[in-house]
C-alpha positions as CSV (number, residue, x, y, z in Angstrom):
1,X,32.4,14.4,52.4
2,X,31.5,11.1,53.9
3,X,31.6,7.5,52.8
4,X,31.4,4.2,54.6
5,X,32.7,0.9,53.5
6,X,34.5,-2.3,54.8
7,X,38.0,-3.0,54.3
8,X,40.7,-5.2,55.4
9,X,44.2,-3.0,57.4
10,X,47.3,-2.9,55.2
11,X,49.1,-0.4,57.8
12,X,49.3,1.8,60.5
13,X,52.2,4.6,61.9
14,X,51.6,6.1,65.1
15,X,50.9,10.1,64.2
16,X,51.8,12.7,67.0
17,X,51.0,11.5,70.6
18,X,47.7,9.5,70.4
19,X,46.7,9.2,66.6
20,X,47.9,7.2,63.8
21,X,47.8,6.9,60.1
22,X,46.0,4.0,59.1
23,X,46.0,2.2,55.8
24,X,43.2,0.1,54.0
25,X,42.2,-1.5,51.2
26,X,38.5,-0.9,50.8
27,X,36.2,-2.6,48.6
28,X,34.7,0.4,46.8
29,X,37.2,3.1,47.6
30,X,40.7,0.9,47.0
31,X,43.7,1.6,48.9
32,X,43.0,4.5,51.7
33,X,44.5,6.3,54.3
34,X,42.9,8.2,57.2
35,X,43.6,9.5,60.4
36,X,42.4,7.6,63.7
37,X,42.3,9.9,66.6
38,X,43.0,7.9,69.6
39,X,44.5,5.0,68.0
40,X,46.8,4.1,70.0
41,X,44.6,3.6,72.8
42,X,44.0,-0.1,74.5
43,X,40.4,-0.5,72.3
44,X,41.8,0.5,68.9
45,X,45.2,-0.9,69.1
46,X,43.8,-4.1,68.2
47,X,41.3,-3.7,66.3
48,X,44.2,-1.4,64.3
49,X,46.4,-4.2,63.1
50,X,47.2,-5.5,59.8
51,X,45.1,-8.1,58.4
52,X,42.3,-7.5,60.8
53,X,38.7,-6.4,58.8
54,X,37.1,-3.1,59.4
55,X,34.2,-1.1,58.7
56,X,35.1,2.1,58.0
57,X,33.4,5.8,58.2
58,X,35.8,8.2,56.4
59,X,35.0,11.6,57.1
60,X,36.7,15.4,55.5
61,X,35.8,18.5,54.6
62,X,36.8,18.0,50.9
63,X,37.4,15.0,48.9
64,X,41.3,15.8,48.4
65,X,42.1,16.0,52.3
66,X,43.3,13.6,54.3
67,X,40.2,12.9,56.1
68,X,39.4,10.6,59.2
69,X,38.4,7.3,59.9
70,X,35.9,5.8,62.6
71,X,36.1,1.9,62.5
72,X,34.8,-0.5,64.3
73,X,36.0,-4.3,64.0
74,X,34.7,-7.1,61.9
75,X,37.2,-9.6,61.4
76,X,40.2,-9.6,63.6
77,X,42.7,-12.1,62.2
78,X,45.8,-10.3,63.7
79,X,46.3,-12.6,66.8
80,X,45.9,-15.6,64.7
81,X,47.9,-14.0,61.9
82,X,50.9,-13.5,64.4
83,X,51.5,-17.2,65.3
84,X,52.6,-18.3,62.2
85,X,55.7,-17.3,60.2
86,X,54.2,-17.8,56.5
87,X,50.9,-15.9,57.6
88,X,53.0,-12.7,59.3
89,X,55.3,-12.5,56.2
90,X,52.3,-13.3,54.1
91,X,50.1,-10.5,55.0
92,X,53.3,-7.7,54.9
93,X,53.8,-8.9,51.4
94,X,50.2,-8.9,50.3
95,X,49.8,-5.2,52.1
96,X,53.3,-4.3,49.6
97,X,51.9,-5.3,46.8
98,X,48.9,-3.8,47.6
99,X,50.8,-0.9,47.5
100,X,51.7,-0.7,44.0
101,X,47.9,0.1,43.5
102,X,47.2,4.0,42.9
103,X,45.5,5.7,46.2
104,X,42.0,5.7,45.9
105,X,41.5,3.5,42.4
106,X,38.6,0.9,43.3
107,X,39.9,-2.7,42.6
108,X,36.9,-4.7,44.1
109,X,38.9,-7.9,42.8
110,X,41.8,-6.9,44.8
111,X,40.1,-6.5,47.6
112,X,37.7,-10.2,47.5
113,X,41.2,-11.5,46.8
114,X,43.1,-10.0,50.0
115,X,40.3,-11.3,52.3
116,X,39.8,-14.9,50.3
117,X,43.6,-15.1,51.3
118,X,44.0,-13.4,54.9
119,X,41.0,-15.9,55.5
120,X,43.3,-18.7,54.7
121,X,46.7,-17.7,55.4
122,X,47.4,-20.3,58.3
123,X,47.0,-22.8,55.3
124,X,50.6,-22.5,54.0
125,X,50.4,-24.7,51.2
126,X,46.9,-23.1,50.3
127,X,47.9,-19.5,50.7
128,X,50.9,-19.7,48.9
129,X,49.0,-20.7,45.6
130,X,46.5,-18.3,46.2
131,X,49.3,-15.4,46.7
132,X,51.2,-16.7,43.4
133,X,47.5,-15.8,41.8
134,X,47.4,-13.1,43.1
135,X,50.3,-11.8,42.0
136,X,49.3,-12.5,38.3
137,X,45.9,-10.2,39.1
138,X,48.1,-7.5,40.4
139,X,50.0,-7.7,36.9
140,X,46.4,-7.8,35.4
141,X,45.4,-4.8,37.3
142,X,48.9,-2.7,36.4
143,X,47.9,-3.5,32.9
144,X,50.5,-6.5,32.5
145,X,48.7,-9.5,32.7
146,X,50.1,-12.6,31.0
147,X,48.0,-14.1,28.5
148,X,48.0,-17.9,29.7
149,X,45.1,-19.1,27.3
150,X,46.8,-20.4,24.8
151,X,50.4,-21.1,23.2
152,X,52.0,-17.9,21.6
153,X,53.4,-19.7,18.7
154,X,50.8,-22.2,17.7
155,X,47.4,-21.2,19.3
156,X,47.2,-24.8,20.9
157,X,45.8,-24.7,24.2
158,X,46.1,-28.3,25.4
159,X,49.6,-29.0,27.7
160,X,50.6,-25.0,27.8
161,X,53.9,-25.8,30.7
162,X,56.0,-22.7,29.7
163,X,55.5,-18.9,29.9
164,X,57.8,-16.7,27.0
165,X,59.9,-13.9,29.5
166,X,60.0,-11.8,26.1
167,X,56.4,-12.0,25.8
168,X,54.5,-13.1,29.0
169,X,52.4,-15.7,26.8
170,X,52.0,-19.4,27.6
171,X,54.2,-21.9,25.3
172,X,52.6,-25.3,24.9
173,X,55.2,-28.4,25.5
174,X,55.6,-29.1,22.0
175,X,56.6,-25.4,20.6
176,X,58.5,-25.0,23.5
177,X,60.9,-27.6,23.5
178,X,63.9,-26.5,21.3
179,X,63.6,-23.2,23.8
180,X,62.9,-24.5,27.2
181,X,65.9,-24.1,28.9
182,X,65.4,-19.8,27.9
183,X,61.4,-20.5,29.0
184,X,60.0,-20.2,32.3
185,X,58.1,-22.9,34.0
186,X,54.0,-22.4,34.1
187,X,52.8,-24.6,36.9
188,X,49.3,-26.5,36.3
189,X,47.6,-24.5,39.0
190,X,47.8,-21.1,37.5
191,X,45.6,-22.3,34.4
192,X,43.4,-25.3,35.8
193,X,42.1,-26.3,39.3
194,X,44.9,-28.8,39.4
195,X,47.2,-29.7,42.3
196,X,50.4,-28.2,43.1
197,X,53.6,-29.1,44.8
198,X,56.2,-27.2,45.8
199,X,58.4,-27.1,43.1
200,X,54.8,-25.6,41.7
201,X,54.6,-22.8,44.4
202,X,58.5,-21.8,43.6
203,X,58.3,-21.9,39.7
204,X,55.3,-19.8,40.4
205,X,56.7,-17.3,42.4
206,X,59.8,-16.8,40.1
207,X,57.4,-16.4,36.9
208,X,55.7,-13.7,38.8
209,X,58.3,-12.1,40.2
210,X,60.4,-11.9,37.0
211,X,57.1,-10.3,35.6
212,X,56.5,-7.8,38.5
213,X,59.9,-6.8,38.6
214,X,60.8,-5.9,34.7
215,X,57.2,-3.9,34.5
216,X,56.6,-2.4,38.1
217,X,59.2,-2.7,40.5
218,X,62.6,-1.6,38.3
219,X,60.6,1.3,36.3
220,X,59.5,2.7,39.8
221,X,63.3,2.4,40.9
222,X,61.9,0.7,44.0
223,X,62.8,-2.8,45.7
224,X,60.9,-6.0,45.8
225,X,59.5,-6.3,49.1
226,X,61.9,-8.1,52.1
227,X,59.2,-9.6,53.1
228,X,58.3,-11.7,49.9
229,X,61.4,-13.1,50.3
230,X,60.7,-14.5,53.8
231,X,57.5,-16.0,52.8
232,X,59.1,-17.9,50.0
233,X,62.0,-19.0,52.3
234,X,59.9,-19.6,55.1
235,X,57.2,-22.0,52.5
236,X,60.2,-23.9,50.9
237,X,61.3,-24.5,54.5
238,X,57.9,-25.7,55.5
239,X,57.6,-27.4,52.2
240,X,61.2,-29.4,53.0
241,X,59.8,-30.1,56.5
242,X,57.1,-31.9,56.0
């Protein structure tokens, strides 16, 4: 079995004395692991880091193994990623979420999405929009995307500014006034091209992570990552900052 196809690094962990277990999110093949033989040495090591982009030659003897990669380097971000606080946490929390994906499962979306925002993730206020949407395509993908096109109680779909926790649906301003206080925020970025400020970015990611958590995170008994917490601490300190 052979395939080759680009893809971004989501991780690596060293295995036995000069190989490592590397993990990426390809365009056609989703989320992949493969051994690098010799990865540890001084021209993979770098190359081998998350957030960096890769083309990849996976190699095995049957579909189910393992298998190995050759790569060779397209687009190392790594360095660049490392000097900045949002874009380190940033790409550990993308490569968690990432994670939620099953091995293997093609999400060509995902992967467009991943690059778009390693591209830009020395932008903080930019890449923290474009991580809150993605967050609501990973919801999409898991099968629980919120329906933001219109209001859930009277179809409107002119000023929707709420989301219902019961039903992940969009409330317009009107039907959602009596409830708002049991109502989360939707901020006007997630359903125009509108700006957004940072009371935007943290009403964002609380929708999303309320929504991640209740249908992925808690039924899989597993922990929303440390590092998504960083990044939002480490935006709403750049956002008080400035």
């Amino acid at each position: 079995m052979e395939w080759t196809d680009e893809g971004i690094v989501l991780g690596v962990r060293r295995h036995g004395e000069t190989h490592v277990l590397v993990e990426l999110m390809t365009e056609q093949h989703g989320r992949h692991l493969g051994l690098v033989r010799g990865g540890i040495s001084s021209k993979l090591r770098p190359i081998l880091q998350p957030g960096n982009g890769v083309r990849a030659v996976w190699r095995a003897r049957l579909d189910q193994h393992l298998g190995a990669f050759t790569v060779e380097g397209t687009q190392l971000r790594a360095e660049r990623l490392m000097l900045s606080a949002t874009a380190s946490y940033g790409i550990q929390t993308l490569a968690a979420l990432s994670r939620l994906l099953p091995e293997r499962d093609p999400h060509r979306d995902i992967y467009h999405a991943l690059i778009e925002i390693a591209d830009r993730l020395d932008d903080p206020d930019l890449a923290s929009a474009l991580i809150v949407r993605f967050e609501l395509m990973l919801l999409a993908e898991l099968g629980f995307g919120l329906d933001l096109s219109e209001c859930a109680g009277s179809g409107a779909t002119e000023e929707l500014v709420y989301v219902s926790p019961k039903s992940g649906r969009a409330v317009s301003r009107e039907a959602g006034e009596p409830w708002k206080d049991q109502l989360f925020v939707l901020p006007a970025f997630l359903v125009s091209d509108s700006s957004h400020s940072p009371s935007d970015i943290a009403a964002g990611f609380t929708l999303t992570g309320f929504f991640l958590s209740r249908h992925v995170f808690e039924p899989r008994g597993i922990a929303m990552p440390e590092a998504r917490a960083a990044l939002i601490a480490t935006v709403a300190r750049g956002a008080i900052a400035a």
